[in-house]
Structures are given as C-alpha cells and as structure tokens.
VMD Tcl script that draws the C-alpha trace (Angstrom):
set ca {
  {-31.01 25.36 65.49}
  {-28.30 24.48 67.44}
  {-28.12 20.73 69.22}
  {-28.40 21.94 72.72}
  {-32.61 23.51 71.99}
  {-33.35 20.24 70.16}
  {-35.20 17.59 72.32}
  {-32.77 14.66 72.51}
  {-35.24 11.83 71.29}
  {-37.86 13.66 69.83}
  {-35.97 14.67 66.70}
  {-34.68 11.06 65.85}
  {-37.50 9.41 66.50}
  {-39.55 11.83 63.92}
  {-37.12 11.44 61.38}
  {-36.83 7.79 61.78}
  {-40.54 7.94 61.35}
  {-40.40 9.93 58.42}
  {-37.98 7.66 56.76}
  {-40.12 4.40 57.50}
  {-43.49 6.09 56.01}
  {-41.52 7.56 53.38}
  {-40.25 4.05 52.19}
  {-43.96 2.45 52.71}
  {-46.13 5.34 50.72}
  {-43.28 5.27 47.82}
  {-43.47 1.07 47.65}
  {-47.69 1.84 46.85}
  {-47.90 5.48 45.53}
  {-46.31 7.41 43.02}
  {-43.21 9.34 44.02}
  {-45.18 13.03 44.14}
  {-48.34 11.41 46.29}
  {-45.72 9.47 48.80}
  {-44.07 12.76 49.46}
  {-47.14 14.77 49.80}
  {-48.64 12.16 52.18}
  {-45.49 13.07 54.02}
  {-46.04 16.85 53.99}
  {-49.82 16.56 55.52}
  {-48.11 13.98 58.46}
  {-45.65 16.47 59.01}
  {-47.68 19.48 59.22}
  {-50.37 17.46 61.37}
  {-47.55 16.62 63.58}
  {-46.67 20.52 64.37}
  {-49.95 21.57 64.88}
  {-50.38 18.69 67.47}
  {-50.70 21.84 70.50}
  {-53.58 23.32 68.11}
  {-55.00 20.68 67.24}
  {-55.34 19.26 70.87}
  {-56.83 22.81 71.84}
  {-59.67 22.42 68.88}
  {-60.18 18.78 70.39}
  {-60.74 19.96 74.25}
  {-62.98 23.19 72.87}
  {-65.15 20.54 70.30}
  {-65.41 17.97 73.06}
  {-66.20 20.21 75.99}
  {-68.87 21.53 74.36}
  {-70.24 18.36 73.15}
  {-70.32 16.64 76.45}
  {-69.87 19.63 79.15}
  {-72.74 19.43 81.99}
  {-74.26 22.41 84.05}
  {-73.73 20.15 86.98}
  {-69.74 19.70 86.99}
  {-68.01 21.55 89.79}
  {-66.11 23.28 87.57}
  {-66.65 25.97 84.69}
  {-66.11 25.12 80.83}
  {-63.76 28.01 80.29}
  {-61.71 27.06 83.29}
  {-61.54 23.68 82.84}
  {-59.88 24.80 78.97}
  {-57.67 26.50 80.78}
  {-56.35 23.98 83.11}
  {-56.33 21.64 80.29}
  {-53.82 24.06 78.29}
  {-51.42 24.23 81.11}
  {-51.60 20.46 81.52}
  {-50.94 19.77 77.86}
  {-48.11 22.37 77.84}
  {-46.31 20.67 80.71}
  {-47.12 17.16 79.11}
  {-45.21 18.63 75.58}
  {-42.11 19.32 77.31}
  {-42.44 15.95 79.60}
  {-42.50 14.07 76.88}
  {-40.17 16.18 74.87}
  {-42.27 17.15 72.13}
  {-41.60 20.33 72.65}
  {-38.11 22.40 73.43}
  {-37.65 24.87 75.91}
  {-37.21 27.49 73.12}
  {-40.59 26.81 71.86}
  {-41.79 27.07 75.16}
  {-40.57 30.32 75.34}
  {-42.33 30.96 71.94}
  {-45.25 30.25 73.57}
  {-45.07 32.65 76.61}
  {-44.40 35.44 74.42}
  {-47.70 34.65 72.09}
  {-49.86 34.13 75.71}
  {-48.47 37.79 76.65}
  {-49.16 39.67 73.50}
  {-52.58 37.50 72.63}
  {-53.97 37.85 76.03}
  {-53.44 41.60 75.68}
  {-55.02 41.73 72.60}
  {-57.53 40.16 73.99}
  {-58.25 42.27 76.71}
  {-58.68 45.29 74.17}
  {-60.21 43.77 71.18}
  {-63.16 41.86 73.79}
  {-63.46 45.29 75.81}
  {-64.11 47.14 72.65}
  {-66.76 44.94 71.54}
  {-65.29 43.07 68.81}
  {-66.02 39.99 70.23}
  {-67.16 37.76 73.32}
  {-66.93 34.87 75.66}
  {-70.13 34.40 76.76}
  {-70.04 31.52 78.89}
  {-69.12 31.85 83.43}
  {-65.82 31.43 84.56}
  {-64.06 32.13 87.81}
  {-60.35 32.22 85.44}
  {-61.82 35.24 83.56}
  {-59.78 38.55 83.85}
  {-61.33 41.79 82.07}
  {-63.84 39.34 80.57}
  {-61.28 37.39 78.98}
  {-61.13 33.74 79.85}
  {-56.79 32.50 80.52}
  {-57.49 29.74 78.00}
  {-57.25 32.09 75.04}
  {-53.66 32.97 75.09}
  {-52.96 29.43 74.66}
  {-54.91 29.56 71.15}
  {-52.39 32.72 70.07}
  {-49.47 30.62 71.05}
  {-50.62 27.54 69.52}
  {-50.19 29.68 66.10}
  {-46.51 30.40 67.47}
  {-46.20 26.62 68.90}
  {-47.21 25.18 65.15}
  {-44.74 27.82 63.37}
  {-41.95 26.92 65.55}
  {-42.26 23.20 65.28}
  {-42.96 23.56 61.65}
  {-39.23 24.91 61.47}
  {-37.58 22.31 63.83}
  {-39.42 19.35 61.68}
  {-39.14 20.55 58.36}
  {-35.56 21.97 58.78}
  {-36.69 25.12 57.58}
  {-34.94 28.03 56.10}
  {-35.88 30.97 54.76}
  {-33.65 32.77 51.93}
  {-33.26 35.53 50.59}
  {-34.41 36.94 54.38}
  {-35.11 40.69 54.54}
  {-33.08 42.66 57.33}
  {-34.25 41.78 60.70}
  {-35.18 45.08 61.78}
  {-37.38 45.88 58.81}
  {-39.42 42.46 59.87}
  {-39.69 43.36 63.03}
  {-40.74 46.89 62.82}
  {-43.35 45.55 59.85}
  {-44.94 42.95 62.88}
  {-44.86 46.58 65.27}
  {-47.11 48.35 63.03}
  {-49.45 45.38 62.07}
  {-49.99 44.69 66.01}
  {-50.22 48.27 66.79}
  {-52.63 48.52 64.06}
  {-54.58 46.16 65.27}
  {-55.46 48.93 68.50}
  {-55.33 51.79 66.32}
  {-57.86 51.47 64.06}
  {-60.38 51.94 66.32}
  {-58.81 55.34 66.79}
  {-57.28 56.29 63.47}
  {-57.87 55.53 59.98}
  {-56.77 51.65 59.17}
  {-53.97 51.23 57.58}
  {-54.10 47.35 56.57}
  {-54.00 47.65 52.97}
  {-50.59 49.51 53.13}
  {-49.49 46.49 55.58}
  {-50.79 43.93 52.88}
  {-48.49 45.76 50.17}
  {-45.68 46.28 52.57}
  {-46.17 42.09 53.45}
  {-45.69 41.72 49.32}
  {-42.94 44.13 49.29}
  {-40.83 42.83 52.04}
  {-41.05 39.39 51.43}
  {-41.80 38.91 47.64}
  {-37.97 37.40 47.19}
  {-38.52 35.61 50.32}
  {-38.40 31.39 49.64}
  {-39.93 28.56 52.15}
  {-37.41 25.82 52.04}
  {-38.36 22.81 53.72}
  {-37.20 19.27 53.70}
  {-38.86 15.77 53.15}
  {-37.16 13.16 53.25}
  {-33.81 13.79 51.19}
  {-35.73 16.16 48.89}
  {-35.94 19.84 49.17}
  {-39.06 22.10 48.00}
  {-39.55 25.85 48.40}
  {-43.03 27.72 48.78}
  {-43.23 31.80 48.79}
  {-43.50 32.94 51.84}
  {-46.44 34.99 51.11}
  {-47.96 32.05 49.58}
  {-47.41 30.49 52.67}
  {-48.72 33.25 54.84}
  {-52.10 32.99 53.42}
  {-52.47 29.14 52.92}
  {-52.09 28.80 56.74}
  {-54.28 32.25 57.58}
  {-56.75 29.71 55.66}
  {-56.27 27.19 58.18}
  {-56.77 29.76 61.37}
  {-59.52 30.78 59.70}
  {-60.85 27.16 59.35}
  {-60.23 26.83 63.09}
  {-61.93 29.99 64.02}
  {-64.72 28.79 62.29}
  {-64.91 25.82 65.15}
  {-64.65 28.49 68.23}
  {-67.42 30.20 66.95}
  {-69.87 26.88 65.68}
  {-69.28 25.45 69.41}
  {-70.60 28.89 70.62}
  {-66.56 29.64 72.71}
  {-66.67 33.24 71.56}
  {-69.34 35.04 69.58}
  {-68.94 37.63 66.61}
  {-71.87 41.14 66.89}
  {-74.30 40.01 64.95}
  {-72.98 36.64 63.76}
  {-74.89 33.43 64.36}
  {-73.86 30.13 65.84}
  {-74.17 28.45 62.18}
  {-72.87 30.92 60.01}
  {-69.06 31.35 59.05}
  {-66.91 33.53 60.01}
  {-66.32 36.68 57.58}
  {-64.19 36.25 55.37}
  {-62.26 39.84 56.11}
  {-61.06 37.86 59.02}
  {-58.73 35.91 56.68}
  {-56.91 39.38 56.24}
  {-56.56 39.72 59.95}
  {-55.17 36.15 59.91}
  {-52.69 37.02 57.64}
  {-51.59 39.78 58.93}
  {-51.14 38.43 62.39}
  {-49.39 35.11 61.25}
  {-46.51 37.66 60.67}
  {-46.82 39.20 63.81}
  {-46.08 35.50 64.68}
  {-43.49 34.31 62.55}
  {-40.95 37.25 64.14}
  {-42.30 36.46 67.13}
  {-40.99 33.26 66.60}
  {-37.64 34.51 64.93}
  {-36.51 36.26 68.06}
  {-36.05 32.91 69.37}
  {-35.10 30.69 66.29}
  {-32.63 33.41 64.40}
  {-30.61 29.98 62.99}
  {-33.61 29.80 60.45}
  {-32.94 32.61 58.98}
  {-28.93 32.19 58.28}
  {-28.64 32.12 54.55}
  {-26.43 29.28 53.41}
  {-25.09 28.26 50.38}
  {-26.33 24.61 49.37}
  {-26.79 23.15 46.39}
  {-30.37 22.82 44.77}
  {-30.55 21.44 41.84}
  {-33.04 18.55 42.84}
  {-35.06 21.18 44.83}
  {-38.67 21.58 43.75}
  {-41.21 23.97 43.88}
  {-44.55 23.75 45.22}
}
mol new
graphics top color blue
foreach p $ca { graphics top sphere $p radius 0.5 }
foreach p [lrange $ca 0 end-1] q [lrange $ca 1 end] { graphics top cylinder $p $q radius 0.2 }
display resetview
C-alpha cells in the first residue's frame, strides 16, 4: 500500500498502540499468549464496521418501539451511511477501502435482490427504504465482509505469497458469484469450486505481522476460520428475527451448509478487495527465519 491511501494518523496511532499493549501483555504473559492477545485486538479492530452493524441490528431489536416515526430497517440503513461517513471522518478508514465498500454494496445488493426474490430468504419487517423487497441496509453487511478484509491487510501488513495469477483468481470469484444465480437453473457446481479453492490456493501463505514478528496461516485455512465467523454473525440476523430462513425458526441455528456458501463468497471478496489493494499481493523477497506458523 502505497503512503498516499494510508490515513495519515490512523496508521501511527495503531501501531503505537500495538507497541504499548505489546510491551504490557509480554511484562504479565508468556511471550505466545502476549502476542495472541495482540492478534484478537487486531482482528477486533478491523471488523470495527461489522461489528458496529451486529451492535445497531442486536440493539434495535432489543429496544425498537412500534411507535417511533421511523421504520427499523430504515433506521439500519441510515445508521450504515452515518457510520460510513464517521470511518472516513475520523480516518479509520481510507478512501480505497471506501471504494471496497461500494463495490461489495453493488454486487451484495444484487444478490440480494435475486436470492430474496427467489425465496431463499426474507426481511420480514416494513420499510419505506425497501427496493424489490430488499431493505438498503443489507449491502452494508456484504461490504462490511470487504471493509474487515481490507483493514485486516492495512493493519496486519499483509502479504500473500506464492499468489496465483491474477486472472485465474478473478475468473475463480466469476464462477463462484455466477454460481450463486445459476444453480437455481443448472446443476450446482460448488463442490468443483471447493476443489478449484484447494487447487488454486493450496501454495498460497497468510503473512501477517505483530509486532516485530511475522506468522503465516494458509489461506484456505484462513478462508474457512473467518466463513466461521460470518456464519457466527448470521446466526445473530436470524436470532433477532432481521431476515428469516423457509422453514427455520427464530431459535434455531443457521445450517451449517451455509458455512460453504460463506466460504465460497469470502473469495468472491478477497478479489474484490484485490482490485483495489494489488500492493498485497507483490511477492517480495524478505527474510524469515524468525517467522512462525500458526
């Protein structure tokens, strides 16, 4: 990433951050717990956009009254413009990731104009910011996948190496979204997506930094750890009652298949993100002998 897309305080003051928590967990923890505590703080810290959009959908639903002025699904969506334009006020987020995030509202918002026509699932609940039954809040929940994966980069100085060619990635994320409308049509072809996932980026290392350390994770690994946690958060849309599942009760999880759709998508996502943030995937030479793996 080049100096001119970073935010000119946010990165220093993160890092400075970093530095001081990284000094006070290893002065009362062992070395491996100090740095993990560091990983979790620096993963909470790019899913802050997600996280915030759980928060608003949790405590609308808790506290949301029949007698406000204003719908539950608008208001979400108001609230997801406001906290966009308070990211890049404050500088917590760049203008690239910005664009990130435009590009996830497009392609989520189509999405979910097909998949919530065709019955896979619904949003119950009024709203006057509704278009083809689809409330304008739920683009923001694609892009806060795309939001999280690009600040996950920019924090954890991320690179990944050996990186296949570009335009095998990207036509890989063209079939898995087209798939995603075809099936309905034509046989499903996820299981040769899942193998062609493997296959594409089974060489493919994670390397992130904390600290002055360096670690690597496969990036399939990685893929599914965090379709986990979108499943985990899906889990909350449908327990607060946001969008509902045929034949799937308030109280009851979400299917598990779902964590295969996750997957799937989160590479949709990750080129998504990599038409923006190509520096990431520059192979350098560096030296890793302390490097670790996790």
């Amino acid at each position: 990433m080049t100096a001119e897309t970073e935010p000119p305080n946010e990165r220093p003051n993160t890092q400075q951050i970093e530095k001081s928590v990284g000094r006070w967990t290893r002065g009362v923890l062992p070395v491996w717990l100090s740095e993990f505590f560091v990983f979790v703080l620096k993963m909470a810290w790019a899913s802050l956009f997600g996280g915030l959009i759980l928060l608003g959908i949790i405590l609308t639903k808790a506290g949301w009254s029949g007698d406000l002025p204003i719908h539950r699904y608008d208001f979400l969506a108001l609230y997801a413009v406001g906290l966009q334009v308070l990211f890049l006020w404050l500088r917590l987020e760049t203008w690239d990731e910005a664009r990130v995030i435009v590009l996830f509202h497009l392609t989520g918002t189509a999405m979910e104009w097909f998949k919530v026509n065709a019955g896979s699932w619904d949003y119950p609940e009024a709203g006057f910011l509704k278009i083809m039954n689809v409330p304008l809040f739920t683009g923001f929940m694609y892009a806060s996948v795309g939001s999280f994966i690009a600040r996950a980069i920019r924090l954890f100085n991320m690179r990944f190496d050996p990186y296949p060619p570009f335009w095998a990635t990207f036509l890989l994320a063209v079939a898995i979204y087209v798939n995603f409308f075809a099936h309905h049509f034509l046989p499903d072809i996820r299981l040769v997506l899942f193998a062609a996932t493997v296959l594409l980026f089974a060489r493919t290392r994670v390397w992130f930094t904390i600290g002055e350390n360096s670690y690597w994770m496969p990036m399939v690994l990685a893929a599914f750890l965090t379709s986990i946690c979108v499943w985990v958060a899906e889990n909350v849309g449908t327990r607060t009652g946001t969008w509902t599942y045929p034949g799937q009760g308030m109280l009851e999880f979400v299917s598990l298949s779902k964590l295969g759709s996750w997957y799937l998508l989160l590479f949709v996502s990750f080129v998504t993100v990599t038409l923006v943030f190509r520096d990431a995937l520059v192979i350098r030479k560096r030296k890793h002998v302390a490097a670790k793996s996790i």
